[in-house]
C-alpha positions in Angstrom: 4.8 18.5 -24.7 7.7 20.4 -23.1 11.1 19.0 -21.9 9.1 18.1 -18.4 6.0 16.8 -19.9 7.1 13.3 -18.3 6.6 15.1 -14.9 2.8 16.0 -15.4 0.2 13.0 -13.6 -2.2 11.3 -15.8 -5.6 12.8 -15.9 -7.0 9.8 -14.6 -4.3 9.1 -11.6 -6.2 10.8 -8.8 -10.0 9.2 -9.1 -8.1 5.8 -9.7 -6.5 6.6 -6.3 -10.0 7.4 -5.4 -12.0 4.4 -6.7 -9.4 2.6 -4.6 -9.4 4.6 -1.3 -13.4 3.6 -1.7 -13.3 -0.3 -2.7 -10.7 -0.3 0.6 -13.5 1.8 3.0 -16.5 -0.7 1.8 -14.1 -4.1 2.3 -13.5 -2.5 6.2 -17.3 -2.8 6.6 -18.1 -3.8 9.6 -21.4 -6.0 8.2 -19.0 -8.2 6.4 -17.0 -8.9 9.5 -20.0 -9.8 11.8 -22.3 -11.2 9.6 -20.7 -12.7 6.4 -17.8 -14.1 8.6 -14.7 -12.2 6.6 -11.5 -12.8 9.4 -10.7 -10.0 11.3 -6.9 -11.2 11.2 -4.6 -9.5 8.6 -5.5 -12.2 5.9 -9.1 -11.1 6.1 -8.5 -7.8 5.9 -5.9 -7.9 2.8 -8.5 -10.8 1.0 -11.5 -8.5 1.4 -9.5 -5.4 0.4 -8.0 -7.0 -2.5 -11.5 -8.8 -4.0 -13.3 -5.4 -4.0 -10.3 -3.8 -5.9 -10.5 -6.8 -8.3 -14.4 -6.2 -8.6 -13.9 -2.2 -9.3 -11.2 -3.1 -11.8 -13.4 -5.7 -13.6 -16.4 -3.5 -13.7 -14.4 -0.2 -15.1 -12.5 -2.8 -18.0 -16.1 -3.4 -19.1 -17.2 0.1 -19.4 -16.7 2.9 -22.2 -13.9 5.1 -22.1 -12.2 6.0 -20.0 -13.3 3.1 -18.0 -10.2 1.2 -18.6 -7.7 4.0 -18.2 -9.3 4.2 -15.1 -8.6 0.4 -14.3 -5.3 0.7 -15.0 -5.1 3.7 -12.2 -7.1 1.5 -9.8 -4.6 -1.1 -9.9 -1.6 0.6 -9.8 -2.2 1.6 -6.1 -4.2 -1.9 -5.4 -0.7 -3.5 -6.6 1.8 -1.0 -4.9 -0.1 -1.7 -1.5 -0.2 -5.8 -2.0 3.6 -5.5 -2.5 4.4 -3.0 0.3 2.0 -5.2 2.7 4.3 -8.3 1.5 7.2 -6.8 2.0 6.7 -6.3 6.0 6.2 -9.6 6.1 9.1 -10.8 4.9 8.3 -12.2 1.1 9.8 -10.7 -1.9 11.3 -12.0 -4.8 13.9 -13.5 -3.3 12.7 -15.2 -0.4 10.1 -16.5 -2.1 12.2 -19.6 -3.5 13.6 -20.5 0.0 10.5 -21.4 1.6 
């Protein structure tokens, strides 16, 4: 490891960015909107996006290596998105105690 060995990505970082590009693309199915009754609003959206996130990162902590590593990269993005979304609607740390 070289003085910028910090720099270099994890192995794993891209197909946990993948696993949850996919988990988001099957909670946006339409099926689950029209027939299972999933909102269409914002919540519905986030909710379903999140649950299939949670259901990747279950399965992957269960599985052989380098099933968890790969967790750990799915929920990094599922996290940084939860936060981001969050954050345009006005919660964050701070306003969190003032409602």
């Amino acid at each position: 490891m070289g003085v910028f060995g910090f720099l270099r990505r994890h192995p794993h970082e891209r197909t946990g960015h993948e696993l949850y590009a996919q988990a988001v693309a099957a909670a946006r199915d339409p099926y689950l909107y029209a027939t299972v009754g999933v909102p269409t609003r914002w919540t519905g959206v986030s909710i379903s996006s999140v649950w299939h996130a949670c259901l990747v990162i279950r399965h992957l902590q269960g599985q052989a290596p380098p099933g968890p590593a790969l967790a750990r990269r799915c929920s990094t993005p599922c996290s940084t998105t939860w936060m981001s979304r969050c954050a345009k609607l006005g919660v964050g740390d701070l306003s969190v105690g003032k409602r």
